[in-house]
Each structure stands twice: as structure tokens, then as C-alpha cells.
C-alpha positions, 0 to 999 in steps of 0.5 A: 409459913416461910417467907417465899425465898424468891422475895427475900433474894429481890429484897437484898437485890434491890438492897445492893444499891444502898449502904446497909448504914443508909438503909439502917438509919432508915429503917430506925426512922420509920420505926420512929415515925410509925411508933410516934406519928401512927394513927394521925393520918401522916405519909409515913414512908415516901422515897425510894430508900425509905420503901427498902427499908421498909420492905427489908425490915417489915415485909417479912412480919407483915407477911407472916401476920397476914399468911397465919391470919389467911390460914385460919380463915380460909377453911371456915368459908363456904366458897374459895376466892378467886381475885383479891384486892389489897387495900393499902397494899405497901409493898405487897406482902398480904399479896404474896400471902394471899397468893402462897395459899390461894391459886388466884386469877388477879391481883390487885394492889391498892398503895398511896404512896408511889415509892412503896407502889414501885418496889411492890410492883418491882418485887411482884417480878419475881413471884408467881405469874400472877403476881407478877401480873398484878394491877397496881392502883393508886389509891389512898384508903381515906379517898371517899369515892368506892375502890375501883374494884371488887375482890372475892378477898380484900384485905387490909394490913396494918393500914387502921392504925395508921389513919384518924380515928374519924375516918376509920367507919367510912373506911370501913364501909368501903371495904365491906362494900368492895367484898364479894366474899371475906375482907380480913382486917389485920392490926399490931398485937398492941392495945391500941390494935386490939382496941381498933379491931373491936371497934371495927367488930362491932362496926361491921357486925352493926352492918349485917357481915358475919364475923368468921374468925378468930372469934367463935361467936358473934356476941360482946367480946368478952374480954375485960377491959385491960385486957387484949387478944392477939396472937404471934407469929415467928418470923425467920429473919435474913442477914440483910434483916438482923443487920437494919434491926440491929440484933443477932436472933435469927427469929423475931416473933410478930404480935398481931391483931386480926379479924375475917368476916364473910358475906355468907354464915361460913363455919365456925370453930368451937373456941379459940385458944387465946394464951400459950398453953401452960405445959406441966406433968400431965396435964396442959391448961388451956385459956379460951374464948367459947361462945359462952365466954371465956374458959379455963381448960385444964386437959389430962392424959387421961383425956386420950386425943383431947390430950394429943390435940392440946399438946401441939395447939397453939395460941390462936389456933382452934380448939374442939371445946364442948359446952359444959366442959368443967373447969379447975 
């Protein structure tokens, strides 16, 4: 999905007030302090300027990790949410997915730190009416006492990784518990995502939420351990982008980690495509995760429509996997 062209131009609006070499600088900063003081629980990005940056240099990616997550999410539930709650919302780029996929009655947006609150808040004005008549509450998703609201949609962003490992549980619970239908959870592609998103797996799964993507089944995951799944996204990146990034390609690709669970059984695809296919004459190799493990599955032309489907899948997209279905 396209990053909404309204965001991207009262993005570089709000931009117009700073020197790209201040934004720059901040931009390089944040990503600093994300990459080496992640996951200690510290405020990340508290002023004005460093809420830009961030906005310019990670809304985008965020935005897309969150619309590929939503888009192999929503069709798996049984009912279709209505209000949705953003838990460490930032600058309201899961908002804007959410709300570019789903006709939604209210929004709200759940952000401790008022300097990314205020642009989020800012940039909603040039969204959609609900958007733009979203609540922002102030919030921090360590606070022990339960979220101010319930959601027929929560979603958290990219917001595990930046607490202690201690606190992730109880964040846990209050997200579920905030949840009238699905809570999607979304991490960096990294090992350490991947290593968060399973634990919360099985924290939830312990908890009675049934697990509806991307995973096709509820068991141990089957992954060895030096191994992780994530999927990616491309994002299309703006002059304003390529310039606090610092490189010329038009695209970057987002790695993420996700994770949907429902409060009702939902679907459930047959597998997952877990790696970029391999394409050779003929024939295209697909690696997947099926409830009975993983899978090697080589698919010929000769396998008609089999064929056509692997030849537009993609890694993280569902594949219609039988049982028994041999392998090379």
C-alpha cells in the first residue's frame, strides 16, 4: 500500500520550518539511540525537532509494516472492527493504516511522549474525518493501571522492543485485556524482534487468544533456533526521505516481525510462505510453515493454477498447502 500522499506533503510542510542539516543530524541520532539504547526502557525522541525526523525517516516504513500486517489479518476475522486503539502510537502511522483499510467510527492514539503526540495529532488534520477526530491520550504502555479504553482493534508498533524485557508480560495483559476483537503486535525483522514476537506467542496463547496470523497453527514454532521469520515491505521514499537517509534509491524495504490473535477462532490460511520463492525454468520452490511443519515445495507448470499462484506469491503471503503434498 502507498504511503497516503496527504501524510507525505503535511510531513514536508511541518519540514519547511527546519534546515534538512538539522533534521539530518536528527534523523542520524535517533537512529543511534534506537539501534543502541533499544529495549532499556529510555525516551527515545522528546523534542519538536527529533519528532520530525522521526516522522520523515520512520513513519513511512512503520506505515507500510503495519498496512502489510492488517492486510493479512483482517480477512481471517470473523467480525470486521470498528474503533481502534494505538498503543504507543508515536506519530500515528498504524493509525493511518488502519484507517486506509477499515471505515473506523474512532480513533485513538495512546503516546508518552507529548513532542511526537503533538505532530501525530498535527498530521491527523490532513486525514480522513476520523482521523482527524481522533483522541490522543497520553499514556505510556508500562503504566500498571488498564488502558483508558477498549478497541475492537489495538495495535502495538514497534513499541516491545523499546521496553525491559521485565515489563513486556504485563504489557501484555493489558493489551489483550484492552481487545474486544483482534490486537496485532509488530516488531523490527531482526532476531531480537523475532525473539520478542515468540515470547509474546506463547504469552498470549498461555492466555486463552487464539493466534490468527501469520502463523497457520497454534503449536511450537518450528523454527530452529538460529533461525527467524520475518517478512518485508517496499517503501517508496520522498526527496525529503532520501535526503535525512542519506541515499539516492527510491525504495527502501522494511523487515518486520508480526503477530495478529483474535478473541474468536477466525480463519486460518493453510500455510505461509516463509522465504522469497526461488524461480528457476519451470519450476519455483517454495519454503513454508504448515501446521505440520516446515516444508520444502517445489511447484511445476505442470501443476496448472498451483503454478500461477506461486508465480505471483510472496514472502508472508498464504499459500493453499495440502497435507501430504510431497516434496524434492
Amino acid at each position: 500500500m502507498e504511503f497516503p500522499l496527504e501524510l507525505r506533503m503535511a510531513i514536508e510542510q511541518k519540514a519547511q520550518g527546519f534546515s534538512t542539516a538539522e533534521l539530518m543530524r536528527e534523523a542520524q541520532e535517533l537512529s543511534r539511540r534506537y539501534r543502541e539504547e533499544g529495549g532499556q526502557g529510555k525516551r527515545l525522541s522528546t523534542t519538536d525537532r527529533q519528532a520530525l525526523a522521526y516522522a520523515a525517516v520512520r513513519m513511512p516504513a512503520t506505515f507500510g509494516a503495519a498496512a502489510a500486517a492488517l492486510e493479512r489479518t483482517l480477512p481471517l476475522l470473523e467480525t470486521v472492527p470498528t474503533t481502534l486503539l494505538d498503543v504507543g502510537a508515536g506519530t500515528g502511522a498504524a493509525a493511518w493504516a488502519a484507517s486506509s483499510l477499515l471505515f473506523l467510527e474512532s480513533v485513538i492514539c495512546l503516546e508518552r511522549e507529548p513532542a511526537m503526540a503533538r505532530l501525530g495529532q498535527a498530521l491527523m488534520a490532513a486525514g480522513s474525518e476520523t482521523l482527524q477526530k481522533s483522541r490522543w491520550i497520553s499514556g505510556d504502555i508500562n503504566d500498571p493501571s488498564p488502558f483508558p479504553s477498549h478497541a475492537g482493534l489495538v495495535i502495538a508498533a514497534y513499541v516491545l522492543n523499546e521496553m525491559h524485557e521485565a515489563d513486556r508480560p504485563a504489557a501484555l495483559s493489558r493489551l489483550w485485556a484492552a481487545t474486544e476483537d483482534a490486537l496485532v503486535l509488530i516488531e523490527p525483522g531482526t532476531p531480537e524482534g523475532f525473539r520478542q514476537i515468540k515470547a509474546a506467542r506463547d504469552y498470549l496463547l498461555d492466555r486463552g487468544a487464539s493466534l490468527l496470523a501469520p502463523c497457520p497453527h497454534e503449536k511450537s514454532c518450528p523454527l530452529p533456533p538460529d533461525d527467524w521469520c520475518h517478512f518485508s515491505c517496499r517503501v517508496a521514499r520522498s526527496r525529503l526521505h532520501r535526503q535525512l537517509k542519506g541515499g539516492d534509491a527510491p525504495y527502501e524495504d522494511e523487515k518486520f516481525c508480526y503477530l495478529a490473535f483474535g478473541r474468536a477462532k477466525g480463519a486460518r490460511v493453510s500455510s505461509r510462505i516463509l522465504r522469497h520463492p526461488q524461480i528457476e525454468s519451470g519450476k519455483i520452490t517454495l519454503q513454508l510453515c504448515t501446521p505440520s511443519g516446515l516444508v520444502t515445495l517445489p511447484v511445476r507448470k505442470r501443476d496448472g493454477t498451483l503454478f500461477k499462484t506461486a508465480r505471483k506469491a510472496n514472502s508472508g503471503d498464504a499459500f493453499p498447502y495440502k497435507e501430504g503434498t510431497a516434496a524434492d
